[in-house]
C-alpha positions as CSV (number, residue, x, y, z in Angstrom):
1,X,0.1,-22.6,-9.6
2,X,0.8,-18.7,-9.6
3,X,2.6,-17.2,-7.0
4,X,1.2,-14.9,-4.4
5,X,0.9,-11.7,-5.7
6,X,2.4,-8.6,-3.5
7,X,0.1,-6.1,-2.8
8,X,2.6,-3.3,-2.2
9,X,3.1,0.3,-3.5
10,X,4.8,3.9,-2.8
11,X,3.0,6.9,-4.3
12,X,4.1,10.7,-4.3
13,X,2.4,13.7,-4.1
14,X,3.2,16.9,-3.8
15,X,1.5,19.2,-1.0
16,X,2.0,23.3,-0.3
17,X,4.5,22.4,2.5
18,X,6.5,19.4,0.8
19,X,6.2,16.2,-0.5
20,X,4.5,13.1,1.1
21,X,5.6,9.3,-0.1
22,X,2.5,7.1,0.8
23,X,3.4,3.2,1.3
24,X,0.6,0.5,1.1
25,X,1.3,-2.9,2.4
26,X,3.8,-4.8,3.8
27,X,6.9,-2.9,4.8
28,X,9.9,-5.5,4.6
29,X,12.5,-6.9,3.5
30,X,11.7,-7.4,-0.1
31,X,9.7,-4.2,-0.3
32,X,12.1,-1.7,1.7
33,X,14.0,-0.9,-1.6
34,X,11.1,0.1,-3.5
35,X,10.6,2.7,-0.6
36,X,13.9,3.8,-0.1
37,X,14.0,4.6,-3.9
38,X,11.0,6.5,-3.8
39,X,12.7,8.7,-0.7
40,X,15.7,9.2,-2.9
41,X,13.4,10.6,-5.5
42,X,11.9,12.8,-3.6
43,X,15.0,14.3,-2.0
44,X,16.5,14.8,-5.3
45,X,13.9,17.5,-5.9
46,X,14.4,19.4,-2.6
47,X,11.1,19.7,-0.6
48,X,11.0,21.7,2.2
49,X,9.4,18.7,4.1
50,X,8.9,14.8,3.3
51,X,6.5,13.4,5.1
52,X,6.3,9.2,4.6
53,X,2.6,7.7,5.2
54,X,2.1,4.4,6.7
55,X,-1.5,4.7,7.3
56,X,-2.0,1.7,5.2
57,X,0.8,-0.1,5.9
58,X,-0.3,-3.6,7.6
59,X,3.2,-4.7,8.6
60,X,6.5,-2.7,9.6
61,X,9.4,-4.6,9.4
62,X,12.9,-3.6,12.2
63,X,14.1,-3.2,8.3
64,X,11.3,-0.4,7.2
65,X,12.0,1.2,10.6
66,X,16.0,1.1,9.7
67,X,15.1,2.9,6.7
68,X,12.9,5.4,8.4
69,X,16.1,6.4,10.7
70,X,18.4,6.7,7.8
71,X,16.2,8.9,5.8
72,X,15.6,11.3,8.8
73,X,19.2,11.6,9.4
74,X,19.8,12.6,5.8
75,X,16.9,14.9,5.0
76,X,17.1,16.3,8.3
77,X,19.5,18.8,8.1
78,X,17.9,20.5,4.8
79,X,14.2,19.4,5.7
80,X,11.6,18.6,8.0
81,X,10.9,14.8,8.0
82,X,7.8,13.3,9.5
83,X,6.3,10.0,10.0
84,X,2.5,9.1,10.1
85,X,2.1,6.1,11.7
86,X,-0.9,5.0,14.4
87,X,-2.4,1.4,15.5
88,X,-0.8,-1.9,16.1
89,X,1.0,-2.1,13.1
90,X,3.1,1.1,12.3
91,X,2.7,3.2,15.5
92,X,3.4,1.1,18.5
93,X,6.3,-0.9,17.0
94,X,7.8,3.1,16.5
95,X,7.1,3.4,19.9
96,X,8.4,0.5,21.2
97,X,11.6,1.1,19.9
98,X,11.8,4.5,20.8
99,X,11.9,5.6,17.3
100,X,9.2,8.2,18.0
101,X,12.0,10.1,20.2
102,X,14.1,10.8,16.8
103,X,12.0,10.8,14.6
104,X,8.4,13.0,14.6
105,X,5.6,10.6,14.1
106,X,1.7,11.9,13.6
107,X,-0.9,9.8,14.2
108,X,-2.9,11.4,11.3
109,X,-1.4,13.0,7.3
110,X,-3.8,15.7,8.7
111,X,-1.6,16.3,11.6
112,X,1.5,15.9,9.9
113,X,0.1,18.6,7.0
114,X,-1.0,21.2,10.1
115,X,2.5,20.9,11.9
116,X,4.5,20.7,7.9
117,X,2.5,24.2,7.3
118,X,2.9,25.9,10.7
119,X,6.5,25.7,10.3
């Protein structure tokens, strides 16, 4: 019998204003790390703006959200950090713990692009 397989991933690409980090998945536990390194790489090179996608995310974890705070409070002072999170899923858990008051969370990338270029 094979084990499940985990259909997770982080992807960067670079955009005019910054760098966005897309996630696919489930946001846990055993996938936090993965993210968290790809944050790390993408701070190392200095954008003016990281913005982390959870459009496809199918499951936020109170450990993904941790790791949303932490990297906000360290890109923060150098860069503008954003979150693009909507539904069930990845939006109203941000809500719900009131993550959306420290953090900026879009409910589009499109969004996040607009405001990551206006500024």
């Amino acid at each position: 019998m094979n084990p499940p397989t985990i259909d997770f991933g982080v992807a960067e690409h670079w955009v005019e204003c910054g760098v966005v980090v897309a996630v696919w998945g489930d946001l846990d536990l055993a996938t936090a790390p993965k993210l968290a390194d790809a944050i790390e790489a993408a701070v190392r090179k200095r954008p003016a703006a990281l913005i982390v996608d959870l459009t496809r995310v199918d499951f936020l974890a109170s450990v993904g959200m941790t790791l949303l705070i932490t990297a906000h409070r360290e890109i923060a002072p150098s860069a503008r950090f954003g979150v693009v999170a909507d539904g069930p899923s990845t939006g109203r858990p941000l809500k719900m713990t009131g993550i959306d008051t420290i953090v900026d969370v879009y409910r589009s990338l499109d969004e996040a692009l607009d405001k990551c270029a206006s500024s």
